[in-house]
C-alpha positions in Angstrom: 22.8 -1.4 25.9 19.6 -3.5 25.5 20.4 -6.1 28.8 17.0 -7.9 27.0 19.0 -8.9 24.4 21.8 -10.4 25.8 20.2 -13.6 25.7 21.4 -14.0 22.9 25.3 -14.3 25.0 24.1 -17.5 26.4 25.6 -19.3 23.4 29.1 -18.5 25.2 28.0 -21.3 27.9 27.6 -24.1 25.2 30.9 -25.1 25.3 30.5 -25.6 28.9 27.1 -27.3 29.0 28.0 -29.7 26.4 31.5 -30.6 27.7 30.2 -31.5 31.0 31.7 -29.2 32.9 28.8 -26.9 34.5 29.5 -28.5 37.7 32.6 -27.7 37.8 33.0 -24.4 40.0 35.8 -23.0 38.4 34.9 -23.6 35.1 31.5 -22.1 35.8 32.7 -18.9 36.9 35.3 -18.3 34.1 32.3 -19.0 31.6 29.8 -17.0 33.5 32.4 -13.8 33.3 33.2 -14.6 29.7 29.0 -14.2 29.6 29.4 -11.2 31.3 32.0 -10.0 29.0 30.3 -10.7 25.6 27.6 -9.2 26.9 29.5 -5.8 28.2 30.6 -6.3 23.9 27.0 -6.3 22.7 26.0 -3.7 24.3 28.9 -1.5 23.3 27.6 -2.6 19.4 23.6 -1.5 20.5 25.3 1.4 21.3 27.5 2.1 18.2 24.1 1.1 16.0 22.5 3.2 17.9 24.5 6.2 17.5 24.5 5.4 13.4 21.4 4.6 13.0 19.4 7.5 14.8 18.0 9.0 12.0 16.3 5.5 10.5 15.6 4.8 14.0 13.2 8.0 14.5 11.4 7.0 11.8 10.8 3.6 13.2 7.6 3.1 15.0 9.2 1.4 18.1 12.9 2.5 17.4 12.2 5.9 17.6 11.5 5.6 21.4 15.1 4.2 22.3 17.4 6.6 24.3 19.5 8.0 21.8 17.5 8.3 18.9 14.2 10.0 21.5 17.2 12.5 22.7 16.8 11.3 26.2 20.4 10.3 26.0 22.6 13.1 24.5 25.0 11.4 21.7 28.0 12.9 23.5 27.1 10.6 26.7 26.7 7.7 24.5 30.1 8.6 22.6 32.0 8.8 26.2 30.4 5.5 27.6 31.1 3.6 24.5 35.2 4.3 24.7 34.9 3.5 28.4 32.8 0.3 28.8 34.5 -1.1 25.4 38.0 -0.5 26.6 37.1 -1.7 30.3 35.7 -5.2 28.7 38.8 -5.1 26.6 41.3 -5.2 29.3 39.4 -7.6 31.8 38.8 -10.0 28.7 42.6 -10.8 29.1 41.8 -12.2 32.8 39.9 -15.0 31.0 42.7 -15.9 28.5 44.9 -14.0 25.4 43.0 -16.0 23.3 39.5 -15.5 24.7 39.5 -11.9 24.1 41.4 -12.4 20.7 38.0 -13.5 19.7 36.4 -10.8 21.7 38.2 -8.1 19.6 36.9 -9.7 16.8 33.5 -10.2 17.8 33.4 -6.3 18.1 35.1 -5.6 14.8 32.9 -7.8 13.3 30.2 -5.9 14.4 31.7 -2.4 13.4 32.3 -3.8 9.7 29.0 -4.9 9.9 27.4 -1.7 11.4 29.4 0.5 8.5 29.0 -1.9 5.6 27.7 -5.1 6.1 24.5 -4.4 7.5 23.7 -3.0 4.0 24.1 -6.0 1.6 21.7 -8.2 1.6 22.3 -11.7 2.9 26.0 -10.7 4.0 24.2 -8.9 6.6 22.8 -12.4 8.1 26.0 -14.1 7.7 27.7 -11.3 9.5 25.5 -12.2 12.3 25.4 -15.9 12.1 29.3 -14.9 12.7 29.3 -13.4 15.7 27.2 -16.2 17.3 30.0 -18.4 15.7 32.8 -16.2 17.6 30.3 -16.5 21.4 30.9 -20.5 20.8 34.3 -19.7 20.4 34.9 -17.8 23.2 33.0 -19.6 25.6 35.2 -22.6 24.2 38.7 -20.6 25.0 37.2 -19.6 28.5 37.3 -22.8 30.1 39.8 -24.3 27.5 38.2 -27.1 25.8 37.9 -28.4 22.5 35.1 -27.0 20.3 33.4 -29.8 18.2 32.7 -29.0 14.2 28.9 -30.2 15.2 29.0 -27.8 17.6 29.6 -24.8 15.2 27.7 -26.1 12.3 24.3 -26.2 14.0 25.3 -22.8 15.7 25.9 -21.4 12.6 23.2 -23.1 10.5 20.4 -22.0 13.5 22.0 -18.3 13.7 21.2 -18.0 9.7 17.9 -19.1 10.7 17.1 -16.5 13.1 18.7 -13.7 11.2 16.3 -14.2 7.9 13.8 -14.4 10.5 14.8 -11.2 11.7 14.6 -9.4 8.1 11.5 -11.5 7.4 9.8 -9.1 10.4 11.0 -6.2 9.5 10.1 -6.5 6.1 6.6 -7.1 7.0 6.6 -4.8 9.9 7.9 -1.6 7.3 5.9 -2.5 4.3 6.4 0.3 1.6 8.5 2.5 4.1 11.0 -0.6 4.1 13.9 1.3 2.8 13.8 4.4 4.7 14.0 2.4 8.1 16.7 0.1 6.8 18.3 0.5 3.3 19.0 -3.2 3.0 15.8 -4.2 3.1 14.5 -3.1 -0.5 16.6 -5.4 -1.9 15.4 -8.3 0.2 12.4 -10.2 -1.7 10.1 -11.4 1.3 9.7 -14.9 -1.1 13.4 -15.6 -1.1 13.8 -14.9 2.6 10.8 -17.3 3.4 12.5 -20.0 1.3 16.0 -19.3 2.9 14.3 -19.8 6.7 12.9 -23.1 5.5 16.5 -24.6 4.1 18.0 -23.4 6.9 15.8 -24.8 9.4 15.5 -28.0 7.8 19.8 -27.9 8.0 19.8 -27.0 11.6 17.1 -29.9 12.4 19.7 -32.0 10.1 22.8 -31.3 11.4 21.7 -31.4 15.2 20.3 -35.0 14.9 23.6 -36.2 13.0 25.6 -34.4 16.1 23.4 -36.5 18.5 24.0 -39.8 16.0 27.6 -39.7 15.2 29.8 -37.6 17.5 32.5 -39.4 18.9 33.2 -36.0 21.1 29.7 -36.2 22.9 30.1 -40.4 22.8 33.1 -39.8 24.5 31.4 -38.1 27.6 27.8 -38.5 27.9 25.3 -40.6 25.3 24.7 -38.6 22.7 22.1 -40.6 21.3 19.5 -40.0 24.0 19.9 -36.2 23.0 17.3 -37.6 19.8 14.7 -37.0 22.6 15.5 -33.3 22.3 14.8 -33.5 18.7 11.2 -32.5 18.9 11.8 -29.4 21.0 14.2 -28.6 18.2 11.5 -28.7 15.4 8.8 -27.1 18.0 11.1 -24.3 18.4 12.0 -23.5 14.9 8.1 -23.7 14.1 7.2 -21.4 16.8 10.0 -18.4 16.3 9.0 -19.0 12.5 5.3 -17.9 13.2 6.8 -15.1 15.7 8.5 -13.3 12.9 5.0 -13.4 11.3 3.4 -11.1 14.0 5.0 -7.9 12.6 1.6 -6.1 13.8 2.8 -6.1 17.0 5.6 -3.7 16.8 8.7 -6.1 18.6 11.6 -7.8 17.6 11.3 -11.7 17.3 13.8 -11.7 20.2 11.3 -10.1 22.2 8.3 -12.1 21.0 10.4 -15.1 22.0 11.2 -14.3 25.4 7.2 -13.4 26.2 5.9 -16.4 24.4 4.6 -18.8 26.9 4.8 -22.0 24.3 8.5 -21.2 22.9 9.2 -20.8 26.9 7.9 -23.6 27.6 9.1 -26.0 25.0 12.8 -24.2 25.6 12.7 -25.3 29.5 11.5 -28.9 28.6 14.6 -29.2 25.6 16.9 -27.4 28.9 15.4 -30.3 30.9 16.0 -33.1 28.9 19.7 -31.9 28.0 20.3 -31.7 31.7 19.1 -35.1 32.2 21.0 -36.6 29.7 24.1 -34.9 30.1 24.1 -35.0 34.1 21.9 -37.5 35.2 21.5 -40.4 33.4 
């Protein structure tokens, strides 16, 4: 289920963080289960991938060591604790809210359209993921019941697009010439056009978060957004630094990996956390 990954889940407490209401004990904990939950979701979709994938995965050099595809885990097991963790998370998503695990249930069939089709046309495959960190905003949004700002979504989407490309950019370089035999979508990427999409999209995400710190009347209405322009740095530090991380293909790990044992990106994400804090909280 890949707990390393879920990471990725903390997008589910934006809404939260940016509403001003962390503080608040009860909306903490319903965020922190709806975490919990999206997270129980991902890993039933590591799980599914995993159980499609294993033959491309045993030919991966690192892939080939996960549970299922190394026969550790015996596919029947996986089968059996797919049907029960995804229909357990199913059921206790409806403590949260009907609507909070209406997106939920689409977050997961997202993910099973994109683990039978999407994943194998090129740049559909990207926006299917860019999606599903569209539908965490969401739900972390219905959790606590707030409004979600458009700004909100936009540089979510714009920065999940970002990090996909980044994604196929690594594994393009990692394959080389056995490309298409570890992931059929992959031969029809061309590394030049991926490289050019991470720049626009970057550039958009740096973009669109400095006109959500300059003109939204949401944020103005509850903090000052304009001191947020502080954070724009960390902004354009971090795209830089996960854009040379998906350079390092030598090394055998997912970007997501690379980020979370790369003492600058760390660093530079716990000053950006900082000054959020500070702004939002503080001042």
């Amino acid at each position: 289920m890949r707990p390393h990954q879920w990471v990725k889940n903390l997008f589910v407490l934006a809404p939260l963080v940016f509403s001003e209401r962390a503080l608040l004990t009860e909306d903490f904990l319903r965020a922190a289960f709806a975490f919990l939950c999206f997270s129980a979701l991902s890993g039933c979709v590591y799980i599914l991938n995993d159980l499609l994938d294993v033959e491309g995965d045993r030919l991966h050099p690192t892939k080939r060591e996960r549970p299922i595809a190394s026969g550790r885990l015996p596919i029947a097991v996986a089968r059996v604790a797919l049907s029960a963790i995804l229909i357990g998370t199913v059921v206790l998503s409806f403590i949260v809210s009907t609507d909070f695990a209406s997106v939920g249930l689409a977050y997961f069939v997202l993910n099973v359209g994109y683990s039978f089709a999407f994943k194998h046309i090129p740049f559909l495959d990207v926006i299917s993921i860019a999606s599903g960190f569209l539908l965490r905003v969401l739900g972390g949004a219905f959790a606590i019941r707030v409004p979600i700002t458009p700004w909100i979504l936009g540089c979510t989407f714009l920065l999940a697009l970002f990090l996909g490309l980044g994604k196929r950019k690594h594994e393009i370089l990692q394959a080389g010439a056995r490309a298409g035999k570890q992931r059929r979508v992959l031969d029809r990427y061309r590394l030049e056009h991926v490289r050019l999409g991470m720049l626009v999209f970057g550039a958009a995400t740096l973009a669109c978060y400095a006109l959500y710190t300059l003109l939204s009347e949401h944020a103005g209405r509850l903090f000052h957004p304009k001191d947020l322009v502080w954070t724009l740095p960390c902004v354009a530090v971090g795209l830089f630094r996960f854009n040379q991380l998906t350079g390092r293909a030598d090394e055998g790990r997912s970007p997501t990996d690379l980020m979370l044992t790369d003492a600058p990106f760390l660093l530079n994400l716990a000053v950006y956390a900082g000054v959020v804090v500070v702004v939002i909280y503080v001042v």
